[in-house]
C-alpha positions in Angstrom: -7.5 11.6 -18.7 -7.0 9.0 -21.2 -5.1 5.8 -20.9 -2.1 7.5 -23.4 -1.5 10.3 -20.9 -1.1 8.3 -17.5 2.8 7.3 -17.1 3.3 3.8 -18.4 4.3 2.6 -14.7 1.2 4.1 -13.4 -0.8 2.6 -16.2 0.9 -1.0 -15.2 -0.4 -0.9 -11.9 -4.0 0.5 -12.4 -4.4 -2.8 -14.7 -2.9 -4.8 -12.4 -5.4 -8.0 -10.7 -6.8 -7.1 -7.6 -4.4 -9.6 -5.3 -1.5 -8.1 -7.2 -2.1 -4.7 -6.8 -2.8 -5.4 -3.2 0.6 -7.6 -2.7 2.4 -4.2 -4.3 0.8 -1.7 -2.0 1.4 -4.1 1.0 4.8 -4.3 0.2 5.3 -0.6 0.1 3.0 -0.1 3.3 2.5 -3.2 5.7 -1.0 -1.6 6.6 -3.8 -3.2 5.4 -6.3 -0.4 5.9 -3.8 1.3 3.7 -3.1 -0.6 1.3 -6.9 -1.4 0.9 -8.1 2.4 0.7 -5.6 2.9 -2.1 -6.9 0.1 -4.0 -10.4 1.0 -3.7 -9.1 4.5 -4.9 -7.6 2.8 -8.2 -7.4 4.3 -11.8 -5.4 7.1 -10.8 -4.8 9.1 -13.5 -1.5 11.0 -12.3 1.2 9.3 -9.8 0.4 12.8 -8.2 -3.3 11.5 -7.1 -1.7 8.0 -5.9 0.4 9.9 -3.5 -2.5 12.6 -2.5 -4.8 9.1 -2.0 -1.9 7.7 0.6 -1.5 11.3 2.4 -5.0 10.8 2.9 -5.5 7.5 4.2 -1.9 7.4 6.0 -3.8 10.4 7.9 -6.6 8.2 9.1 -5.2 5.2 10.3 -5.7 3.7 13.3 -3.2 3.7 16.2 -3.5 -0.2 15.7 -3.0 0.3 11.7 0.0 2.6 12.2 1.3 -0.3 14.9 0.8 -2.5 11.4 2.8 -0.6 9.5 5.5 -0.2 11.6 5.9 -3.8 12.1 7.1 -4.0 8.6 10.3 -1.9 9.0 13.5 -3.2 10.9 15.5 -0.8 13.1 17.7 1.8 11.2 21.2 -0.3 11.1 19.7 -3.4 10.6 18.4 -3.8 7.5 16.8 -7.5 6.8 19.3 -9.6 4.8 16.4 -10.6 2.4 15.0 -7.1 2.2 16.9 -4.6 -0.6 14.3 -2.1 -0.4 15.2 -1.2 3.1 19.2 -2.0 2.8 18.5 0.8 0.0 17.2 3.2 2.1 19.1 2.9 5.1 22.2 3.1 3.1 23.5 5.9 4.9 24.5 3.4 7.6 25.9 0.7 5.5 29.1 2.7 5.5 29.0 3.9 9.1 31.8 3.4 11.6 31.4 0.8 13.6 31.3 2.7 17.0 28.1 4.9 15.2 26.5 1.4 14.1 26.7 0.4 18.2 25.6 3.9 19.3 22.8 3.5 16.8 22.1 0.2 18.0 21.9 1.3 21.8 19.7 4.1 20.7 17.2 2.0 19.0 17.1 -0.4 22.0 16.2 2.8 24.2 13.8 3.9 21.8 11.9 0.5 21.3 11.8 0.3 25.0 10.1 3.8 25.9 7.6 3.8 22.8 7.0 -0.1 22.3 8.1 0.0 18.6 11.0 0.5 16.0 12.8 4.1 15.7 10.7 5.3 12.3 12.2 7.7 9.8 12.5 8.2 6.4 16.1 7.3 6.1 16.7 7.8 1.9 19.5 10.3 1.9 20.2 10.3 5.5 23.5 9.7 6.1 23.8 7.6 10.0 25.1 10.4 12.0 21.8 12.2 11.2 19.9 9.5 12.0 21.6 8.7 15.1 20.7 12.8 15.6 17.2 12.5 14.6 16.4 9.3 17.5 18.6 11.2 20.1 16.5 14.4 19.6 12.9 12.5 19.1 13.8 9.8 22.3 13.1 12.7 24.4 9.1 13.7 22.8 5.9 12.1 24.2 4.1 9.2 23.1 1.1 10.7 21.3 3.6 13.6 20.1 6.2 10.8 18.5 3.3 8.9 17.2 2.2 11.8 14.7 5.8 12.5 13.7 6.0 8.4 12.9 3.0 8.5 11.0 4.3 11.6 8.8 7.4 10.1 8.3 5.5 6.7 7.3 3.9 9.1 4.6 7.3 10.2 3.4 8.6 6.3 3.2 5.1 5.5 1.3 5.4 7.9 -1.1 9.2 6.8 -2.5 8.1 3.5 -2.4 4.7 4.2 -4.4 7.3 6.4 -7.3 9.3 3.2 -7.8 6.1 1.5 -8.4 4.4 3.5 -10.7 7.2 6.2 -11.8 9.6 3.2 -13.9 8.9 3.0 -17.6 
């Protein structure tokens, strides 16, 4: 594929310096395995092949890498201040009645405390009450079982991220 056919966003970031590519990816994925196996990966010549390349190497991390990644997402309700990517995509709580933003809070306490970690989920276009579902049905799964969901929805956060990278003109 030639330079003319790959979308100008993707095109932007294939030419991007190493260090910056890598700051991009690490903001969109705090893994560093991650972020490094997609910029080992780089031209990709269709956003399409970006996203395959982070299905793939989401599916191999390390439980330490996935504990990486994790780290850099706050609990659903609690957005950083300085962070509008994730005040974006938790929107759905921004507007939630307060006695669902204290449920929610209580929830991600119990959560944190049984699996050692944030509640994950790709929260773009959930609205809070099917978040708050989502931790009250997945409290109740086992460790390794939780884990693999995490990691899939970690794939699902990855891959909006990687289209506002690379999909913007």
């Amino acid at each position: 594929m030639t330079s003319t056919s790959t979308p100008p966003g993707l095109a932007r970031f294939n030419a991007l310096e190493e260090h910056a590519a890598f700051a991009a990816l690490h903001e969109a994925c705090a893994s560093t395995a991650w972020a490094r196996r997609l910029l080992a990966a780089r031209p990709y010549a269709t956003p399409e092949s970006l996203y395959s390349a982070s299905d793939a190497a989401m599916a191999d991390l390390t439980g330490a890498d996935l504990e990486e990644a994790m780290a850099g997402h706050p609990p659903i309700g609690r957005p950083r201040p300085s962070d509008p990517t994730s005040a974006r995509e938790q929107s759905g709580m921004a507007g939630a009645a307060e006695g669902l933003k204290a449920e929610m809070l209580e929830l991600n306490l119990a959560y944190q405390e049984k699996f050692g970690h944030v509640f994950l989920i790709c929260a773009t276009g959930r609205t809070g009450e099917e978040m708050r579902d989502a931790v009250k049905e997945r409290i109740g799964n086992a460790p390794g079982q939780e884990r693999e969901i995490v990691r899939t929805e970690l794939g699902k956060i990855n891959r909006i991220r990687l289209a506002r990278l690379v999909e913007a003109d």
